[in-house]
N, C-alpha and C positions, 0 to 999 in steps of 0.2 A: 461753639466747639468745646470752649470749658466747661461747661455746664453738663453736655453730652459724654465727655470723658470721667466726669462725677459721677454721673448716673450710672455708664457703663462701671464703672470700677466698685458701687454697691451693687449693683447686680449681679454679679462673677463673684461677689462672698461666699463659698461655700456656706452651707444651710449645717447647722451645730451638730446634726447626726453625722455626718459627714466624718469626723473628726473621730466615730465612733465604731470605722467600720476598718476589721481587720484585713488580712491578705495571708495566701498562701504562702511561707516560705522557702518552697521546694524551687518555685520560679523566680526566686531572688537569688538562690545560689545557683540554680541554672543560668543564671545571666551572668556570676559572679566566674561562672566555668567556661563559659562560651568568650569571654574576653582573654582568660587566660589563653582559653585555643588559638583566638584570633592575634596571641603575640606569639605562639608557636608552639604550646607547651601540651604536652598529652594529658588527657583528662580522663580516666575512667569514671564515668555516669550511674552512680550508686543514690541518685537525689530522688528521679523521677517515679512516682508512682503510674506508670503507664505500661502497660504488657508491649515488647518488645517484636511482638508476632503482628501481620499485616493483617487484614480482614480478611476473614477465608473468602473465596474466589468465587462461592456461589452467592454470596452474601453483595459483594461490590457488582455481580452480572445481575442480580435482582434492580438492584438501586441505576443501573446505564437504563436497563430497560426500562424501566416504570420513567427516567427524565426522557427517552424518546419514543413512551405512549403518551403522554402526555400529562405526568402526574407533575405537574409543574407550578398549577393553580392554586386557592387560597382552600383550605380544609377545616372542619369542621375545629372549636377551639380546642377541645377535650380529644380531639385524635380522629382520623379516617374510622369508622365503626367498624370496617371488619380489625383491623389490627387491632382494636382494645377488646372484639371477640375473642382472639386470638391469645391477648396479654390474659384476661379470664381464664380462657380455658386452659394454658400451659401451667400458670398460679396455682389453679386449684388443684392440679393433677400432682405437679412436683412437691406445694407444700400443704399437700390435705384439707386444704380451707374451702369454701364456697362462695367465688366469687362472680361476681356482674362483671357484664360489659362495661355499664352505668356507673361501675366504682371504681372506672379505669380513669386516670389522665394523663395523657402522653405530653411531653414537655422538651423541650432544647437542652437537652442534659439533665441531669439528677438533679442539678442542686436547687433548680426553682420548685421541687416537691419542699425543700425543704424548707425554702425562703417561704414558698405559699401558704404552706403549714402552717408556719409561728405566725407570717402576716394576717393569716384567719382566724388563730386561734390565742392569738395572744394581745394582749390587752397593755398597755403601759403602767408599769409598775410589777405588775405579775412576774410570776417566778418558773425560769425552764431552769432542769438540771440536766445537767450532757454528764459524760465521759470526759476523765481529764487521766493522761491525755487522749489525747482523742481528735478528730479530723478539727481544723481551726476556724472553722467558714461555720461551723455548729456557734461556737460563743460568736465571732463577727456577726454573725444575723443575729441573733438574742440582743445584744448590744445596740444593734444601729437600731432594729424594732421599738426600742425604748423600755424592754424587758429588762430582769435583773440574771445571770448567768448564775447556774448555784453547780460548780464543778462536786463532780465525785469521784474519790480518785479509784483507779483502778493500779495496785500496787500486783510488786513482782511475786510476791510471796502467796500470792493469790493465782498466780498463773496470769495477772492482768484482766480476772473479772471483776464485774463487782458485786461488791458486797452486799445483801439485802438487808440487811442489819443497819448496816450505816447509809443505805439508801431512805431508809425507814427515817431515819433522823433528820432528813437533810427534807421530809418535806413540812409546806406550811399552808394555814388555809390561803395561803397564796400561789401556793403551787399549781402550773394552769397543766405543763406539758414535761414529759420525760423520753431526753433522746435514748437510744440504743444502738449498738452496731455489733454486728456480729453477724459472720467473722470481721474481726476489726483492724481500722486503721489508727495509730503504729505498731500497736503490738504485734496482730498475726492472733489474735486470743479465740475465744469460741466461747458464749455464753452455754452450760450444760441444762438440760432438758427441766434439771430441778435448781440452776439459775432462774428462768423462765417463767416457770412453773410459780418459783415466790416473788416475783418481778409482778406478775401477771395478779397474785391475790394482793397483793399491796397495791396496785396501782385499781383494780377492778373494787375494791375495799371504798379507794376514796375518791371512782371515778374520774383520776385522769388518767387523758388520753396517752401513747405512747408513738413515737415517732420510730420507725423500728428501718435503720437503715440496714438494709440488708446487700446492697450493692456486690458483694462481694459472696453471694450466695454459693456459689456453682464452684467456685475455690476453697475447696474445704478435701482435707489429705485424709480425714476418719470420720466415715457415719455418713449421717444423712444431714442436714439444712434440717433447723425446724427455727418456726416462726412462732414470734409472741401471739402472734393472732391465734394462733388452733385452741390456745386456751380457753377455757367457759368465761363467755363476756366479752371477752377481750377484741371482739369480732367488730365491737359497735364502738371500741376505743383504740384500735389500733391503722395507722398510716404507716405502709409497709413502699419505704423508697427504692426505686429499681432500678435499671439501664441497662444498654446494652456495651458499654466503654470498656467492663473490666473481661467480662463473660467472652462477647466475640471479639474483643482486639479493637476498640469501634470508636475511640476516643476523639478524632477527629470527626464523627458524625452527629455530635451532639443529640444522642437518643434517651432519655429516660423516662419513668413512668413510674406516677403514686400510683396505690393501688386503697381505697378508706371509703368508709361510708359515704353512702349514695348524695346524703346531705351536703357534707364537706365536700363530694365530689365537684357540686353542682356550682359550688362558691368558689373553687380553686377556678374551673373551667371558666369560671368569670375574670378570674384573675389573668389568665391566659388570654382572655379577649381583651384586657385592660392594659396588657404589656406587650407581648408577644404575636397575637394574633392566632396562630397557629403553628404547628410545628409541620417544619416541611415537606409535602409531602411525599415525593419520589425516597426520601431517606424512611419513612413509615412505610413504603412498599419494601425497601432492604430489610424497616425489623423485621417486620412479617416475616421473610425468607429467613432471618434467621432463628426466629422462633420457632419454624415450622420446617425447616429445611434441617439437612446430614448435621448431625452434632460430632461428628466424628471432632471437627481442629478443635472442639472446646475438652475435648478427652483427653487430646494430644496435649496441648497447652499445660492444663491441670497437671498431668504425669512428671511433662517436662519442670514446669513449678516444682514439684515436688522431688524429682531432681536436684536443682538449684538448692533448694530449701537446705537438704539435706547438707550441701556441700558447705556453703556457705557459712552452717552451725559448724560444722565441724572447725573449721578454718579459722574462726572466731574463736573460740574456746581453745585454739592455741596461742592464742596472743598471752603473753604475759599482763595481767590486769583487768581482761577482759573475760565475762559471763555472759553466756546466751544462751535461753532458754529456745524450744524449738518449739514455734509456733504451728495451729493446729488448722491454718486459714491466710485466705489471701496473697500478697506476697511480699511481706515483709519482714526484716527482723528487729529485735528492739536493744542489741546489747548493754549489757549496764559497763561503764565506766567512771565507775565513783572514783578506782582507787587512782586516777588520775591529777584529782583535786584541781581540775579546772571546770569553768562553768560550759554547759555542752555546747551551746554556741559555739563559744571560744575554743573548745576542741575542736568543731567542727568545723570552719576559718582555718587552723591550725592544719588540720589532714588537707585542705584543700591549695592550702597555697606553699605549704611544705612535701606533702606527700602525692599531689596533686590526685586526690581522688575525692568526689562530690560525696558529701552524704549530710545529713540533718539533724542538727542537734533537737534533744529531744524536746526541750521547751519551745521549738517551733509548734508544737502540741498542744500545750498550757505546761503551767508551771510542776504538773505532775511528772513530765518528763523529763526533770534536771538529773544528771546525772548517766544521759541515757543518749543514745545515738540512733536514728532508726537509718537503715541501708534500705534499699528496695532488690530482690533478686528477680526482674523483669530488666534480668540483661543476661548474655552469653554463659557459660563456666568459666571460660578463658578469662572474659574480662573481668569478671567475682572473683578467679582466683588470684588476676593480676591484681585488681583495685583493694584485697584483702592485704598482697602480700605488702604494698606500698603504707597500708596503716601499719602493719605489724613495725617495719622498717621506720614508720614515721615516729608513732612512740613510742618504741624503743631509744629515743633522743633526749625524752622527756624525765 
């Protein structure tokens, strides 16, 4: 029994990457909010990045029907083949590109495009640069991969894009992959066409690849969505990450989908047989429908965002101490709170168990976001304007 209790207890040793793998912060202070509730306390939900509208109603009668025809069974790894028809033909129509079936793979959410990615295309020791700040699960994968993370910051005075100039600097002949996001998570930012445009000749210059999250496509308040891929070149070095979570309300359906060369395709779709199996398929009969069904609640959604947006800049930029730029995407905002002289964390703790309203310091981002608070407006006006008016009141204490 001693000896089997030895053995048991090195084998339960976490393995050293382990050790190297980050986590979201938004569900740390959601649970840090849901305890407050649970002692009685009112909590306005300013953390969650999650659209607060249900799944439109043709979308959820797609998905009952297809579990009682029988789409219940194990499906192909890379996706049901009419639905990555389907992901083709919407892709190319909305963002001008020309895409395959073949260069489809549907996945359990977004973010194993993104894990697949760097696990196929990146090498130990190799160099990804991301966005800083920028979503957190980008450097956590680079990290636990055994990659080097090369952040680039994306500053205020920029509108929160980045810079091609100082992107230029930050690569090495070690450079393997360059993430993007746009429209982006925390800021709300939007890379412009001649962002892109010098993104696309530097990276098609020294042939790497670019990870182009675009998840938040269809939320954008001016213009049109364009993709690093329309670029010359850029067709054969860009991995365009999808879903359907932010678009139709869908986050509890775990739907997403790369969209990259036929080659990468065919390695990812390996990877999917390696880990996952397939993605389920009665929920690939719902994208379908939503792909190709009434776009009307993604109209309404967007409008209403844009709503929100509005209100909530405003509301902000009467705080004393408080700046907010008015973001041009997605649905979040980033205000700066320098002249507060604490660390954002530590603000952000401070609004929650003082003012009792959730929201995330910026360096839950990377270290680019000190100084900075992101709110999410994927909640009511009432409670935006409650949960605004409880900071205003909180520091003003401070």
């Amino acid at each position: 029994m001693a000896i089997m209790t030895e053995i048991t207890g090195k084998a339960l040793t976490p393995a050293a990457r382990m050790a190297r793998l980050g986590t979201e912060s938004a569900f740390e202070v959601l649970a840090a909010a849901r305890k407050l509730e649970a002692e009685g306390k009112n909590v306005v939900h300013l953390e969650i990045g999650e659209p607060d509208f249900d799944t439109p109603p043709n979308i959820v009668e797609a998905g009952i029907k297809a579990l009682k025809g029988g789409f219940t069974h194990y499906g192909p790894s890379a996706g049901l083949p009419e639905v990555r028809e389907a992901i083709a033909r919407d892709i190319s129509k909305r963002r001008g590109i020309s895409a395959k079936a073949e260069q489809v793979v549907i996945t359990p959410g977004a973010k194993p495009i993104m894990f697949f990615t760097i696990l196929a295309l990146v090498n130990d020791g190799d160099e990804v640069i991301y966005p800083d700040p920028g979503f957190p699960i980008y450097e956590s994968v680079i990290e636990f991969l055994g990659a080097r993370p090369v952040p680039i910051q994306l500053r205020e005075e920029n509108d929160f894009r980045l810079d091609v100039d100082e992107l230029e600097s930050k690569f090495t002949d070690k450079t393997r992959l360059l993430i993007i996001n746009s429209p982006h998570n925390p800021t709300g930012s939007v890379l412009t066409p001649a962002d892109l445009e010098a993104i696309a000749a530097v990276c098609g210059d020294r042939q790497v690849p670019v990870l182009a999250d675009e998840i938040y496509n269809r939320i954008l308040y001016d213009g049109e969505h364009r993709s690093i891929w329309t670029y010359p070149g850029m067709d054969e070095l860009t991995i365009i990450l999808d879903g359907m979570s932010k678009t139709y309300a869908m986050t509890g359906w775990r739907l997403g989908y790369g969209v990259m060369p036929e080659k990468l395709a065919t390695g990812v779709a390996r990877l999917m047989t390696n880990s996952n199996s397939c993605t389920a398929s009665f929920s690939q009969m719902a994208m379908l429908e939503a792909i190709n069904g009434d776009q009307s609640g993604v109209d309404k959604m967007v409008s209403e965002f844009r709503a929100r947006r509005d209100l909530v800049v405003k509301l902000l930029n009467e705080i004393d101490g408080v700046t907010c730029r008015t973001p041009a995407g997605a649905f979040y905002v980033f205000p700066n709170v320098k002249s507060f002289k604490k660390k954002s964390r530590e603000l952000g703790e401070y609004l929650l168990q003082t003012g009792h309203v959730a929201t995330l310091g910026g360096t839950a981002f990377g270290g680019g976001g000190e100084g900075y608070l992101r709110l999410s407006y994927a909640n009511s006006k009432e409670q935006i304007t409650e949960g605004v008016r409880r900071m205003k009141a909180a520091l003003a204490k401070l």
